[in-house]
C-alpha positions as MATLAB code, in Angstrom:
seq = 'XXXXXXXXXXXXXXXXXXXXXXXXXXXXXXXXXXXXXXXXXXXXXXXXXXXXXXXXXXXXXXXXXXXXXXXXXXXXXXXXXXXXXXXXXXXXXXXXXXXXXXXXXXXXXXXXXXXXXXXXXXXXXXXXXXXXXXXXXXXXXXXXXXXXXXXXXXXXXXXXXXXXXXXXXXXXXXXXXXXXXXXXXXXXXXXXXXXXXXXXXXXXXXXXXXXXXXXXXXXXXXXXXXXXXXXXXXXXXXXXXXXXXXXXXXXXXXXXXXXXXXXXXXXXXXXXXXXXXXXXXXXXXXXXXXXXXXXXXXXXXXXXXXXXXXXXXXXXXXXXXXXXXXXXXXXXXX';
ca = [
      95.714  168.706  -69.698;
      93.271  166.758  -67.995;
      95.755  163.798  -67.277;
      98.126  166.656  -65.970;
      95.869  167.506  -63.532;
      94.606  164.286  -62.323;
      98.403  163.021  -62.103;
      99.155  166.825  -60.120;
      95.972  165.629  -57.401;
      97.036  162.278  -56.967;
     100.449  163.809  -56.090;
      99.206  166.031  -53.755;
      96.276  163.195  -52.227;
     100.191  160.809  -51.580;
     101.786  163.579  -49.913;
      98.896  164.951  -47.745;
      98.396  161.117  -46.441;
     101.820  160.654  -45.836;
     104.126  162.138  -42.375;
     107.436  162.168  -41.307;
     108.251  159.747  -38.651;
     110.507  157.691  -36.345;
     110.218  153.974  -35.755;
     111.570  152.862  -32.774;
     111.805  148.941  -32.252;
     112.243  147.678  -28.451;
     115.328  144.367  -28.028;
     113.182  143.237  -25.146;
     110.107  143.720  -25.824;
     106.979  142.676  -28.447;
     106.196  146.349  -30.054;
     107.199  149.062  -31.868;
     106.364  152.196  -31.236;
     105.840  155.068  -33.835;
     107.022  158.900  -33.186;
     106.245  161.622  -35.031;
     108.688  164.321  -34.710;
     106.503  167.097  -35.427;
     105.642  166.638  -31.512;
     108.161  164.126  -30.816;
     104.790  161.938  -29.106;
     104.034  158.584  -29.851;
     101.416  158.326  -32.068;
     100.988  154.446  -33.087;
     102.389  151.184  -31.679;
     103.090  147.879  -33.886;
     102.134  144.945  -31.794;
     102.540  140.991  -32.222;
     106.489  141.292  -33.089;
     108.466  139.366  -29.989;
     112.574  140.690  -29.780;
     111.950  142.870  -32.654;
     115.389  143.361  -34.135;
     116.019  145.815  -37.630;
     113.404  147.885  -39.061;
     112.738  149.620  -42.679;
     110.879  151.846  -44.018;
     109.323  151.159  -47.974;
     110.309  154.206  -50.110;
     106.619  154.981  -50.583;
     105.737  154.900  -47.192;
     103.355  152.007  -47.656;
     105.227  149.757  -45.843;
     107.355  148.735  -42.765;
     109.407  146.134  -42.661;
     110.625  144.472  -39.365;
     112.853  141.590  -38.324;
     111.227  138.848  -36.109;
     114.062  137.062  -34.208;
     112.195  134.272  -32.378;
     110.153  133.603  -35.905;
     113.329  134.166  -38.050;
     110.638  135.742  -40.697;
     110.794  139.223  -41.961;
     107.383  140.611  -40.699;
     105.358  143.057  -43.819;
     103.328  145.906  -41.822;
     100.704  147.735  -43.595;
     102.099  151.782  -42.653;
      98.429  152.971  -42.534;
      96.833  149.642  -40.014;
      99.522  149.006  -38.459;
      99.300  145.514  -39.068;
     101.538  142.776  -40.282;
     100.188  141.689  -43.249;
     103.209  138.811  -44.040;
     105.437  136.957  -42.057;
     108.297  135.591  -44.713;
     110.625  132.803  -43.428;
     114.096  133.238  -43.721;
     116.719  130.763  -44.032;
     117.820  131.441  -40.390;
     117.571  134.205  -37.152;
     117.882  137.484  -38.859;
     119.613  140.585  -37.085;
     119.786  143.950  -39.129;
     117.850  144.490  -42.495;
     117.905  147.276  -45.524;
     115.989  147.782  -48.371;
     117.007  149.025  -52.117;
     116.687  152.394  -53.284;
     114.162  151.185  -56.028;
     111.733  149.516  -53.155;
     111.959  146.285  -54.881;
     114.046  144.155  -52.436;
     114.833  143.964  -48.857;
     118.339  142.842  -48.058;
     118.190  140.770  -44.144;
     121.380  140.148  -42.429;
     120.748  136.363  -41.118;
     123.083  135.870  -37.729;
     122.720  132.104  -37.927;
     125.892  130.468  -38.569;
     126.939  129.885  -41.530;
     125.153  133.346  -42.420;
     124.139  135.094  -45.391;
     122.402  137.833  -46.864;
     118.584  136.756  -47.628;
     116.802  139.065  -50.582;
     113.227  139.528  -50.684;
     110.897  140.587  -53.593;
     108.859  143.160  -52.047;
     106.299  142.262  -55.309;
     105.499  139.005  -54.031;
     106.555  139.170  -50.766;
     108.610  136.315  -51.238;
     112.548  135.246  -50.243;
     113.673  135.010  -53.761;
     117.618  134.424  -53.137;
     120.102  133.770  -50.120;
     123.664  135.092  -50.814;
     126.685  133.656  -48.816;
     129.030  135.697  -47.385;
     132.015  135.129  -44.848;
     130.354  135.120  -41.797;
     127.165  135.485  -39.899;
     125.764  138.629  -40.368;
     124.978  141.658  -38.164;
     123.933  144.447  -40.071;
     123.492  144.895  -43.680;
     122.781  148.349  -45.343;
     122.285  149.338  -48.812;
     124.401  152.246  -50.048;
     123.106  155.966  -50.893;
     123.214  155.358  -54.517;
     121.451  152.004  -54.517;
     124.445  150.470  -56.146;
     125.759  147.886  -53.104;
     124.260  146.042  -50.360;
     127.134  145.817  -47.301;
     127.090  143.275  -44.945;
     129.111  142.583  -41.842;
     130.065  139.954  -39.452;
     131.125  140.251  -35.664;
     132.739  136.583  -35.781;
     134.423  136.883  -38.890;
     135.565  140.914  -39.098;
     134.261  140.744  -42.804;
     133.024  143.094  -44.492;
     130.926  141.992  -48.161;
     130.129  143.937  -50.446;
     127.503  143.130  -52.797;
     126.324  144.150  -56.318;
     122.843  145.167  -56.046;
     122.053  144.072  -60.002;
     123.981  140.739  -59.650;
     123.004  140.239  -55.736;
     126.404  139.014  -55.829;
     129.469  139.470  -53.558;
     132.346  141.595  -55.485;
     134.151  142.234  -52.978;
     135.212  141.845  -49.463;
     137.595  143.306  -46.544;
     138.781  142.303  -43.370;
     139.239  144.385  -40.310;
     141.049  143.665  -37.014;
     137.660  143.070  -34.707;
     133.718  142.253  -35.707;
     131.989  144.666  -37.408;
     129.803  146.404  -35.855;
     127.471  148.996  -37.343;
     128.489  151.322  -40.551;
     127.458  154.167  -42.704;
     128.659  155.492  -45.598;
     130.237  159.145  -47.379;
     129.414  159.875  -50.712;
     131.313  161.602  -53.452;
     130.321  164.516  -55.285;
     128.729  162.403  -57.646;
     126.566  160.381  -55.070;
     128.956  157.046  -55.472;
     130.080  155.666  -52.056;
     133.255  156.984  -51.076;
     133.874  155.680  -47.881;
     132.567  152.838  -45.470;
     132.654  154.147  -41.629;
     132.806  151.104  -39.553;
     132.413  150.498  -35.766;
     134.184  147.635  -34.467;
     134.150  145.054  -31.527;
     136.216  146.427  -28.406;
     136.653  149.568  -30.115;
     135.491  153.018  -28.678;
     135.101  154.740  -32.041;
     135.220  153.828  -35.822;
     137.382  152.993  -38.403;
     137.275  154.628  -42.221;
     137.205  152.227  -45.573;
     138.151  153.472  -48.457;
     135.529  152.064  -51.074;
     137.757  152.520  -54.439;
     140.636  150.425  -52.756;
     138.983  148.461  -50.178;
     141.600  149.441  -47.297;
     140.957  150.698  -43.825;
     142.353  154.371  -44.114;
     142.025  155.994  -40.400;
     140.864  155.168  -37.216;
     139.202  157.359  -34.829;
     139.132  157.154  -31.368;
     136.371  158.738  -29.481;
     137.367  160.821  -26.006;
     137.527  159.891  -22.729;
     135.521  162.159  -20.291;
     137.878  163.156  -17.455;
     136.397  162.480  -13.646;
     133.405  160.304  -15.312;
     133.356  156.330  -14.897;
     133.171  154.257  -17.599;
     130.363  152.219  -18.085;
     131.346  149.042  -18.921;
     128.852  146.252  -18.097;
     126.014  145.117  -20.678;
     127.566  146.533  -23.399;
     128.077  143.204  -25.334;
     131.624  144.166  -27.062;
     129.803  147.232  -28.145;
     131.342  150.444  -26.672;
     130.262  152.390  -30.232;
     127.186  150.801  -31.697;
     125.454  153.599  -33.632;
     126.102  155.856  -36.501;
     123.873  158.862  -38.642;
     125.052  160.751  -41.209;
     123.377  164.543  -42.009;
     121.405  164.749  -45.061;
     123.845  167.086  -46.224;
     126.788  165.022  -45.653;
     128.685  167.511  -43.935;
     128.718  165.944  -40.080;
     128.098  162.160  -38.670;
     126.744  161.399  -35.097;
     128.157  158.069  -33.220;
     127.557  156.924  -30.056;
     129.080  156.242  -27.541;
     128.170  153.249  -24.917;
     130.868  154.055  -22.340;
     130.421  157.218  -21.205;
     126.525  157.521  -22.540;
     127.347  160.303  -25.128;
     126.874  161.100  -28.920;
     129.036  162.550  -30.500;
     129.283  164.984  -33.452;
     132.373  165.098  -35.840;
     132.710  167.699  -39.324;
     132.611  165.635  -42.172;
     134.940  164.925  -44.532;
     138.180  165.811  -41.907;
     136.519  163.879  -38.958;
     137.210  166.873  -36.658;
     135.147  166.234  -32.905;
     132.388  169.207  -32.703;
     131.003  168.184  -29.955;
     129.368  165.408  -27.458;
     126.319  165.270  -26.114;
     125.027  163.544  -22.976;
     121.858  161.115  -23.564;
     121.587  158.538  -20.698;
     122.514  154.681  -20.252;
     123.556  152.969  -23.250;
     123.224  155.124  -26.338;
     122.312  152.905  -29.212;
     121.300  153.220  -32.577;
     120.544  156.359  -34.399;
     118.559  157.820  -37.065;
     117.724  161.719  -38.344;
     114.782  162.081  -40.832;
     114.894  163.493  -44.273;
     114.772  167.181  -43.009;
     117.510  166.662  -41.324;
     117.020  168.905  -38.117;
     116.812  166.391  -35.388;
     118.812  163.604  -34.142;
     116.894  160.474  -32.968;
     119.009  158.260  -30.239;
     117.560  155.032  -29.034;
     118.881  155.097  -25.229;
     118.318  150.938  -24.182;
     119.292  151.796  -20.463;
     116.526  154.264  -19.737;
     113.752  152.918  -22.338;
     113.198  155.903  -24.120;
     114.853  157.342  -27.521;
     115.977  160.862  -27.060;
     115.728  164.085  -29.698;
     118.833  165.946  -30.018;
     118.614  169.233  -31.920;
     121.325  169.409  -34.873;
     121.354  173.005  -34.938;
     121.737  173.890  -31.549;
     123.047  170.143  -30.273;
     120.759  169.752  -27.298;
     118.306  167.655  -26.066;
     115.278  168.983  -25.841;
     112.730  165.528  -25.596;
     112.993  162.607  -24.259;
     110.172  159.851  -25.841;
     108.979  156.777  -23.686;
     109.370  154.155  -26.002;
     109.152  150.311  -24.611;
     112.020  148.309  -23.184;
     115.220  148.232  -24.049;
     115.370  150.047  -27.326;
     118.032  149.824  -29.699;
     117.419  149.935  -33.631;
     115.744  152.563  -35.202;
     114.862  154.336  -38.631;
     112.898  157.449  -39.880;
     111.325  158.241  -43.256;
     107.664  159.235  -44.900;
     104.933  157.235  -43.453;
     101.939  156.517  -45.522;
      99.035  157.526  -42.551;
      95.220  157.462  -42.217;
];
């Protein structure tokens, strides 16, 4: 009984010290800056990381993990300091990273030809493997049941998938352009059902079946009649961002042309509805509630809340310049 209760306090002493945020890293800049979306203020900044690219959040909270493109490290924050503890070398410039569901390795996407997928053991805070794939790598993501890491390449329109127990590739696609960012539909049993792909030149995203491995629909995203396309500085991005709702019934994408995100029903794809956020909507992220949606806008240096329910703004967040990836989980605090 006595265990019980000591195990029931320590619970309760983990969740007290840890809050729901957003992490919001900043392309041309050297910080991050930490929201909490209770208030949707800032309320910490990361410091020391120059062209911070992909960022990840430990499972537990404890930690934050952040790509370091001049450095080509993976940088280790401490979640409750703020301070990088580690800077781990990687076997080239990294772009996107992901870590596994069990907290024990963090999958970075290296960009530098010939590329790879570089694993690090979050135990010893070490890079313990580098897996080839076809391609320099973008983004990599790990899916929602832990079972695949998925990498992509914008010079090779690859997409690897790797087994997560193996760290091996087991199988691979290619698509008609470079691969730009993805998320993933789940089946009623959790497994990965389908890989939703954005795609170089494209303005809107493509579906993958997992099971066979073949692109099964595109969808194009609208055209707003009597607005001008925005065209310059997007980087062969027109749709570079993607979230999914916790309960897997709509996805959010973005859309770089005419500054919008977009909702669409999940699993029929159906448009609901766009929403206007400013100059060059980037990438996205909703926390584990799932009642807000968080858009990093790089053309106005701020990320933007969009409420789910009701599908309006209603902040907009001064972050630092040019903003583009993001994430959002339980933060282990002070």
């Amino acid at each position: 009984m006595k265990i019980a209760i000591l195990a029931l306090i320590a619970s309760f002493t983990l969740a007290a010290a840890s809050q729901l945020r957003v992490i919001q890293t900043n392309a041309a800049g050297d910080n991050v800056h930490i929201i909490d979306p209770a208030t949707n203020k800032v309320v910490g900044v990361i410091n020391g990381i120059e062209v911070p690219h992909g960022v990840a959040i430990a499972h537990d909270g404890g930690r934050i993990y952040i790509t370091d493109e001049p450095l080509k490290t993976l940088d280790v924050v401490d979640a409750k300091t703020l301070n990088i503890i580690k800077k781990i070398p990687l076997t080239g410039r990294p772009n996107n990273l992901y870590i596994s569901k069990d907290d024990r390795k963090v999958y970075v996407g290296i960009a530098q030809l010939p590329g790879a997928v570089d694993v690090i053991d979050t135990a010893t805070l070490t890079n313990i493997k580098s897996i080839p794939v076809e391609g320099n790598v973008h983004n990599v993501y790990v899916t929602p049941d832990g079972k695949y890491a998925v990498s992509g390449s914008i010079r090779t329109n690859i997409i690897s998938v790797i087994d997560t127990e193996t760290d091996k590739v087991v199988w691979s696609v290619k698509l008609s352009s470079g691969i730009r960012p993805m998320a993933f539909t789940t089946n009623a049993d959790g497994s990965t059902k389908e890989i939703l792909a954005q795609l170089t030149d494209f303005h809107g995203f493509v579906v993958v079946d997992f099971a066979t491995h073949k692109q099964v629909k595109a969808i194009t995203m609208p055209d707003i009649p009597g607005e001008e396309k925005v065209t310059d500085g997007l980087q062969g991005s027109p749709a570079h961002g993607f979230a999914i709702t916790p309960d897997q019934k709509m996805v959010w994408v973005t859309s770089k042309w005419y500054d919008y995100v977009a909702a669409y029903s999940l699993p029929d794809f159906k448009l609901i509805k766009h929403v206007h956020v400013g100059l060059h909507p980037e990438w996205l992220t909703i926390p584990p509630d799932g009642k807000t949606l968080y858009v990093a806008v790089a053309g106005k240096d701020a990320t933007v809340a969009v409420d789910i329910k009701s599908m309006q703004v209603v902040s907009t967040i001064p972050v630092g310049f040019v903003p583009k990836r993001n994430a959002s989980g339980m933060l282990q605090t002070p």
